[in-house]
C-alpha positions as CSV (number, residue, x, y, z in Angstrom):
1,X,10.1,-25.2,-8.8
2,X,6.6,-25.8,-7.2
3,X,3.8,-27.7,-9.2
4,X,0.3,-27.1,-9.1
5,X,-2.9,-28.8,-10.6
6,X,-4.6,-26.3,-12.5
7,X,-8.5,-26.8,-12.8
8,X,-10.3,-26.6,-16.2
9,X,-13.0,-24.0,-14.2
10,X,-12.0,-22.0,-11.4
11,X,-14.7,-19.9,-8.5
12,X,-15.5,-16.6,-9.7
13,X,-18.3,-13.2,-8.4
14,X,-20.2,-12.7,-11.7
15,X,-22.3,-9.4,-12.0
16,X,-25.6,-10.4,-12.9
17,X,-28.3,-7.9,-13.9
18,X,-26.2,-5.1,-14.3
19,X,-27.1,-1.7,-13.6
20,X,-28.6,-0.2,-10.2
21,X,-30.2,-3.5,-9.3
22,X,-26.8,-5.8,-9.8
23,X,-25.8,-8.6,-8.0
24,X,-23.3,-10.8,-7.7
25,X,-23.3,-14.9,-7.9
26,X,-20.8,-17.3,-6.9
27,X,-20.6,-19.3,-10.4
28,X,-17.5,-22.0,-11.8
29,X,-15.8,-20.0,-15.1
30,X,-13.8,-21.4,-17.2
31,X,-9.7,-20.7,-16.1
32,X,-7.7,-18.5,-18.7
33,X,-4.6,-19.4,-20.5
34,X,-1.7,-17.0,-19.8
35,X,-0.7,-15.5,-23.1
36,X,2.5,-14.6,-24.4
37,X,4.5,-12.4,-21.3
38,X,1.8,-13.0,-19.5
39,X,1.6,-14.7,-15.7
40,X,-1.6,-16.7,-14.7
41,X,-2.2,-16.1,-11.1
42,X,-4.0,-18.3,-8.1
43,X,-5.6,-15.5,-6.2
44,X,-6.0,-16.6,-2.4
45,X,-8.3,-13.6,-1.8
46,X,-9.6,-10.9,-3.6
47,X,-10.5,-7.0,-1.7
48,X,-14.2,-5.4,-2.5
49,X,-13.4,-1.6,-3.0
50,X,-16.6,0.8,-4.0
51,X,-15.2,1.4,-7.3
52,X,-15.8,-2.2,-8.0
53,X,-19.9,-0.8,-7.0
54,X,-19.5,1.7,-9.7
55,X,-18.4,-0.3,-12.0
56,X,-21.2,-2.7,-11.6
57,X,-23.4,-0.5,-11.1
58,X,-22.6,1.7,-14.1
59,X,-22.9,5.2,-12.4
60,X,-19.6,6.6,-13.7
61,X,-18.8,8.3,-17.3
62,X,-17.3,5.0,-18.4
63,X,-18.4,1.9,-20.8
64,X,-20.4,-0.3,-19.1
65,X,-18.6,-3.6,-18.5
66,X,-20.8,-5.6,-20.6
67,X,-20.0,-4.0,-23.3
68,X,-16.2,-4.4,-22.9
69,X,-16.8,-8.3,-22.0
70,X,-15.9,-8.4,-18.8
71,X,-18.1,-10.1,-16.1
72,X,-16.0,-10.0,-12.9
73,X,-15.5,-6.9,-11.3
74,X,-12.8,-6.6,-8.5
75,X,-9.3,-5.2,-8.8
76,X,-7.1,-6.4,-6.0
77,X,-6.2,-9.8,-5.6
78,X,-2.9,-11.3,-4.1
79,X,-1.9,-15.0,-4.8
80,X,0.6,-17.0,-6.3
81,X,2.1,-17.5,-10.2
82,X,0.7,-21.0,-11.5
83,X,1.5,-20.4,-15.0
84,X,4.0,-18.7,-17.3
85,X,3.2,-17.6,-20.5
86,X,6.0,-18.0,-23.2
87,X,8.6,-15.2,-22.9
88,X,8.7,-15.0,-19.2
89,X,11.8,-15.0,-18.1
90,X,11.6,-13.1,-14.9
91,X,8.8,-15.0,-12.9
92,X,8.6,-18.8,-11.4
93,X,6.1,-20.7,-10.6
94,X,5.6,-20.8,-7.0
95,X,6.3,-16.6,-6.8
96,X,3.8,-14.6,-5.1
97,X,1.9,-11.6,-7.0
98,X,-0.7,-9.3,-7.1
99,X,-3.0,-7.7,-9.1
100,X,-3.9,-3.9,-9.4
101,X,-6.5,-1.1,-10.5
102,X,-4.4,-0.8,-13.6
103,X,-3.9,-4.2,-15.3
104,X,-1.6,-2.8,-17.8
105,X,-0.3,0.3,-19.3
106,X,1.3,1.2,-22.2
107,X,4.8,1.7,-21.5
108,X,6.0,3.8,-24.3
109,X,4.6,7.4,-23.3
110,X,5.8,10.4,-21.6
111,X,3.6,9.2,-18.7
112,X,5.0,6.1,-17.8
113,X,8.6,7.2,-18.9
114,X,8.2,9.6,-15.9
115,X,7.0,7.2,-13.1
116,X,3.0,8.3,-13.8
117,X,1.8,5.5,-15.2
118,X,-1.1,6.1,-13.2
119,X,-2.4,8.5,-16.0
120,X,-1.7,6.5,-18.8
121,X,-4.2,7.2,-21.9
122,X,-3.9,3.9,-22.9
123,X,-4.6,2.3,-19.3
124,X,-6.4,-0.9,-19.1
125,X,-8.3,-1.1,-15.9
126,X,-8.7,-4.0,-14.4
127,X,-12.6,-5.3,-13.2
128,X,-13.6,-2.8,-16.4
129,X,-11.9,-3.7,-19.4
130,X,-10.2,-6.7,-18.0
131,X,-11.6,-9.4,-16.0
132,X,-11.2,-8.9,-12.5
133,X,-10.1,-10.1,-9.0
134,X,-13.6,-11.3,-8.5
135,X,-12.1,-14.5,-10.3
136,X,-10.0,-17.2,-8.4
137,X,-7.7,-17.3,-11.9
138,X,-6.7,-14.6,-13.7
139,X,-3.8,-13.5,-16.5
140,X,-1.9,-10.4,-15.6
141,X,0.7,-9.0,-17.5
142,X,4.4,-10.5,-16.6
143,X,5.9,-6.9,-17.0
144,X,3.1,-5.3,-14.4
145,X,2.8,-8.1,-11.8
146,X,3.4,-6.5,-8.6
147,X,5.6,-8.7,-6.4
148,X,4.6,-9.5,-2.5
149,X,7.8,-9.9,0.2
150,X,8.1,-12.6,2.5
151,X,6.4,-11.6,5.7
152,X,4.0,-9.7,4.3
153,X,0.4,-11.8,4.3
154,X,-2.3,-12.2,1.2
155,X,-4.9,-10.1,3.2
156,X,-2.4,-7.5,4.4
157,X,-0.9,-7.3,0.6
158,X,-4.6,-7.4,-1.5
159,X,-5.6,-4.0,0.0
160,X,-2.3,-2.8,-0.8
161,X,-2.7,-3.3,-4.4
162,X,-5.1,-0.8,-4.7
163,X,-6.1,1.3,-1.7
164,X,-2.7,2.0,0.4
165,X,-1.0,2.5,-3.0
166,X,-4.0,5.3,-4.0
167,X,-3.8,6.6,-0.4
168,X,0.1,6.6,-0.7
169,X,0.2,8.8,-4.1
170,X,-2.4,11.1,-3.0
171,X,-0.1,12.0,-0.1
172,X,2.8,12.1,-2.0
173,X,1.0,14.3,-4.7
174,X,-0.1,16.4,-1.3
175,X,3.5,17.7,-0.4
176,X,2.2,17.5,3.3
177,X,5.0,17.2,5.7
178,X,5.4,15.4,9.3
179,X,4.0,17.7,11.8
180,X,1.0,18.2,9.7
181,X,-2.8,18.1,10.5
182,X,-4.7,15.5,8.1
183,X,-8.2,14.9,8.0
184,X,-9.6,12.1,6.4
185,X,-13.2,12.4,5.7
186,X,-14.5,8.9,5.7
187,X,-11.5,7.5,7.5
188,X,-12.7,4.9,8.7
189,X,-13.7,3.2,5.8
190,X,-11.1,0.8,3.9
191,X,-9.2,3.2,1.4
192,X,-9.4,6.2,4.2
193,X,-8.2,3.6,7.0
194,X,-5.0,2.6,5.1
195,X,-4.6,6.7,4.3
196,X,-4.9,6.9,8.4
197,X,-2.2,4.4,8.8
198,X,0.6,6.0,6.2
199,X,0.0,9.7,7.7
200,X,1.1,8.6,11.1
201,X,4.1,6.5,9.4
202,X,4.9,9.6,8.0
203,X,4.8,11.6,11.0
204,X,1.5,13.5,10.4
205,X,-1.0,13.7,12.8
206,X,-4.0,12.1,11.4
207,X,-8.0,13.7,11.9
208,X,-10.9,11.1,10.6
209,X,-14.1,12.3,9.9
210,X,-16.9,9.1,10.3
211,X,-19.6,8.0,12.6
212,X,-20.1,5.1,14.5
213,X,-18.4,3.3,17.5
214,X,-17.0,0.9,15.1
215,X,-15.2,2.9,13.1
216,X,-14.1,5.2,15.9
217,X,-12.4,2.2,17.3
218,X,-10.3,0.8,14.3
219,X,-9.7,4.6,13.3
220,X,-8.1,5.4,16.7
221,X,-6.2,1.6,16.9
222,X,-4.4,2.6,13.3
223,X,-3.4,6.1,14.5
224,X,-5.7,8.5,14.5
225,X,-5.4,10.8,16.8
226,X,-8.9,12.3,17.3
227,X,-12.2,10.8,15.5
228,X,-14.9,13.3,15.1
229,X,-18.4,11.5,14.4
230,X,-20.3,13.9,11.7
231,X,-23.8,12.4,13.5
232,X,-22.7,13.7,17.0
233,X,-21.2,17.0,16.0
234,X,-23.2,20.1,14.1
235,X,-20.4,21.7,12.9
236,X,-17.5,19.1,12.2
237,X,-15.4,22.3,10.4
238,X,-15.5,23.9,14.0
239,X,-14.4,20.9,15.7
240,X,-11.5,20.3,13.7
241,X,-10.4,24.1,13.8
242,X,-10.0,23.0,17.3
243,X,-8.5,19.9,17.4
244,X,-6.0,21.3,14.4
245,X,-4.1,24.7,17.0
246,X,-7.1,26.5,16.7
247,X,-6.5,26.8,13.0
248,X,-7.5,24.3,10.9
249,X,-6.2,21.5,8.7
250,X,-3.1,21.0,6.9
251,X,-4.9,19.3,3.8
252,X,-8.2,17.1,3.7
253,X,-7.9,13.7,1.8
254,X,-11.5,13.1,0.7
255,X,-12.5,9.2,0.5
256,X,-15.9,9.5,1.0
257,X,-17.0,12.0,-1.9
258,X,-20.2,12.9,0.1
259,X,-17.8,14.9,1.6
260,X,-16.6,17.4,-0.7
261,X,-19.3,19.8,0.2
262,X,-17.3,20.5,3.1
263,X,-14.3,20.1,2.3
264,X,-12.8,23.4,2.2
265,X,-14.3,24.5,5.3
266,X,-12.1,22.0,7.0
267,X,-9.0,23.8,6.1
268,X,-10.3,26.6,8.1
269,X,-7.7,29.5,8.6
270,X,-5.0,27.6,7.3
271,X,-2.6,29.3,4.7
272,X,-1.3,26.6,1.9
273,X,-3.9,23.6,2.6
274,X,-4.5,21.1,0.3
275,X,-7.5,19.3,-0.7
276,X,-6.7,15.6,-2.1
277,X,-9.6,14.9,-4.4
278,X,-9.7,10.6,-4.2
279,X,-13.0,9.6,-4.2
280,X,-14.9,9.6,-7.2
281,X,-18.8,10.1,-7.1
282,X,-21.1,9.6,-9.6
283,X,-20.8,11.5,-12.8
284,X,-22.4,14.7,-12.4
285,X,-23.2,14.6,-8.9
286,X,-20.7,17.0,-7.8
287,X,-19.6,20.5,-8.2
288,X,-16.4,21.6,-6.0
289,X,-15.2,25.3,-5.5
290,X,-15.8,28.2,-3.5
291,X,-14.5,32.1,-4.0
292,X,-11.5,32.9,-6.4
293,X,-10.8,35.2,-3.4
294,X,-10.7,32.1,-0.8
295,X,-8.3,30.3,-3.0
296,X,-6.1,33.7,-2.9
297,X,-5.8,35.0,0.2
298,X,-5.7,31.4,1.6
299,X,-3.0,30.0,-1.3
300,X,-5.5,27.2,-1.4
301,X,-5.2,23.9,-3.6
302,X,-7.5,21.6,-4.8
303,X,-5.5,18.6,-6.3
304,X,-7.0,15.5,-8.1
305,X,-4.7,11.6,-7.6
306,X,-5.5,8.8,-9.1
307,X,-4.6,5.0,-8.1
308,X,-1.2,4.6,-7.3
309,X,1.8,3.5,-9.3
310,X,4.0,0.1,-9.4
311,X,6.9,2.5,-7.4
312,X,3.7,3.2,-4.7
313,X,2.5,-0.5,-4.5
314,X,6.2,-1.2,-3.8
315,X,6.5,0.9,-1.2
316,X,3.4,0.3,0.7
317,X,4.3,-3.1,0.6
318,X,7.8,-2.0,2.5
319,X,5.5,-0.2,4.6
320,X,3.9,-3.3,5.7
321,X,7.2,-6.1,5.7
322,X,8.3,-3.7,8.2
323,X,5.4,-3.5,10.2
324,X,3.8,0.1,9.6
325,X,1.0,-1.1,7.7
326,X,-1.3,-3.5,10.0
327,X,-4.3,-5.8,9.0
328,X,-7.1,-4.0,8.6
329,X,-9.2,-7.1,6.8
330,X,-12.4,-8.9,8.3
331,X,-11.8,-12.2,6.0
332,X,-14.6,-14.1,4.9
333,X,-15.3,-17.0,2.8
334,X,-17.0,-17.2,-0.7
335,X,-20.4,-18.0,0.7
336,X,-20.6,-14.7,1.7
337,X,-19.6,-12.6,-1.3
338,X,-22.8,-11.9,-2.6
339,X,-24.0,-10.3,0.9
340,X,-20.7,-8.9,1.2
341,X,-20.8,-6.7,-1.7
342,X,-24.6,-5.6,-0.8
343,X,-23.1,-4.6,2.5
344,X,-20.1,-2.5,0.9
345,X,-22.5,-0.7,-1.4
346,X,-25.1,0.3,1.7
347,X,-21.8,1.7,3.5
348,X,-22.1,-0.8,6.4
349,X,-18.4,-2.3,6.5
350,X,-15.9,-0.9,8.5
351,X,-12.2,-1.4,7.5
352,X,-11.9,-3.4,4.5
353,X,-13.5,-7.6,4.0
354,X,-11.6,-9.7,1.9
355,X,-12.8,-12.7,0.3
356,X,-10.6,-15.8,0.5
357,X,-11.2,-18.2,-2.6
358,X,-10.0,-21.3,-0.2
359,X,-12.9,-20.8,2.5
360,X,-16.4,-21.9,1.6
């Protein structure tokens, strides 16, 4: 069994001035002591998602994280087990593991019984209620722990943890089939891109909605078949209706919720399509719906997903040991976390940045 030298203080992102106007600083915290069934994890890089913006920035119907003790935001790390706590018999030292959106669950409820664990009541989100991936060290639950294959890399497996896993339920949830037209408004972003890349695994034929020759680039190199830039087209509905036989989309997996105003109109003519409700804007910014009638005559569904479960982190992560799931990480070092985040909350990152604790 490996040995490691673990520091009294560890490199951590702490929120400072919480609120609209937050920021993050590079600061040395103290390092945790794994309690009982417990793991304490290395993390070689942590992801930067836009819920971690939220959270920071206190826009969603939740407590803020102040007042739940918890300074680091962040929810997706990958690394390496440095510590057991007593009672863990099913780690080593030396084993590689990630962290998730959910830090923990209660495992006793019909919910998790039946492999939704996702909806746990008694969830404990991680960067919220627990401290988060933000810091180099951090306890996870033994029981929870999400293990990473051989083959599979830290900045291919972080995302994983949380976006491909969401992505991965939300199509599941979908019942879309191979064959079938998806459009993924704000595809080109990090959760949307690793949505892009499991469609055309799954033998759908992948639509993103996003603007700019960046995006159009990595959207088309994961598998997207046509990228429609909302800045260059007046009616994007119309253009898919095109693309999609002349008839419109098979479901719509909304990751950027500025888009749920349009939504529906994506689905065009189509009988049975789905709308995947994944992003989550600010509370009581958004209203969606349209005529009783449309949902009818068109046997329309609007479905809400949440993060994914362990089952879906385990299978993305198959997804990627065998080579369907492909970097989609710009990887920087700590020095430019504070920017970083800035940058992910002005909607100026395409694909996903990861921060690696190692590089300065």
């Amino acid at each position: 069994m490996p040995e490691f030298e673990i520091p009294k203080k560890g490199k951590a992102a702490v929120v400072v001035n919480e609120g609209p106007d937050f920021r993050v600083e590079v600061q040395e915290v103290d390092v945790p002591e794994p309690k009982d069934d417990e793991v304490l994890l290395k993390l070689n890089c942590t992801g930067l998602c836009m819920s971690d913006i939220h959270f920071m920035m206190n826009d969603w119907a939740v407590p803020p994280m102040s007042a739940l003790g918890t300074k680091c935001a962040g929810h997706e790390g990958a690394g390496v087990v440095v510590k057991l706590g007593k009672n863990v018999t099913d780690w080593k030292v030396g084993d590689r593991g990630g962290v998730k959106p959910l830090w923990d669950v209660c495992h006793n409820c019909q919910e998790c019984w039946n492999g939704r664990e996702n909806y746990c009541q008694k969830g404990v989100y991680t960067g919220l209620m627990a401290e988060g991936t933000y810091m180099q060290y951090i306890v996870s639950p033994a029981k929870y722990t999400s293990r990473i294959p051989d083959g599979v890399p830290d900045e291919v497996a972080e995302p994983i943890m949380c976006s491909a896993s969401t992505m991965h339920r939300a199509l599941i949830d979908s019942g879309l089939k191979a064959g079938n037209w998806v459009v993924f408004p704000g595809g080109g972003g990090g959760v949307g891109i690793q949505g892009v890349q499991l469609a055309k695994a799954m033998g759908m034929r992948p639509i993103v909605v996003d603007s700019g020759s960046a995006k159009k680039e990595l959207s088309t190199k994961m598998g997207a078949e046509h990228f429609i830039d909302f800045k260059e087209h007046s009616d994007v509905a119309a253009e898919i209706k095109k693309v999609a036989d002349g008839v419109g989309a098979h479901g719509v997996l909304v990751t950027a919720y500025q888009s749920y105003k349009d939504s529906i109109s994506f689905i065009g003519d189509r009988i049975g399509g789905k709308i995947m409700c994944i992003a989550l804007p600010p509370a009581g910014t958004i209203m969606l719906g349209t005529d009783p009638n449309f949902f009818a005559f068109k046997n329309l569904s609007i479905i809400g997903t949440l993060v994914g479960t362990m089952q879906d982190t385990a299978a993305t992560l198959d997804y990627a040991r065998r080579g369907l799931l492909k970097s989609i990480s710009e990887v920087r070092g700590m020095s430019a976390f504070p920017e970083s985040v800035q940058q992910l909350r002005r909607g100026e990152i395409a694909g996903w940045v990861v921060i690696d604790f190692n590089k300065e």
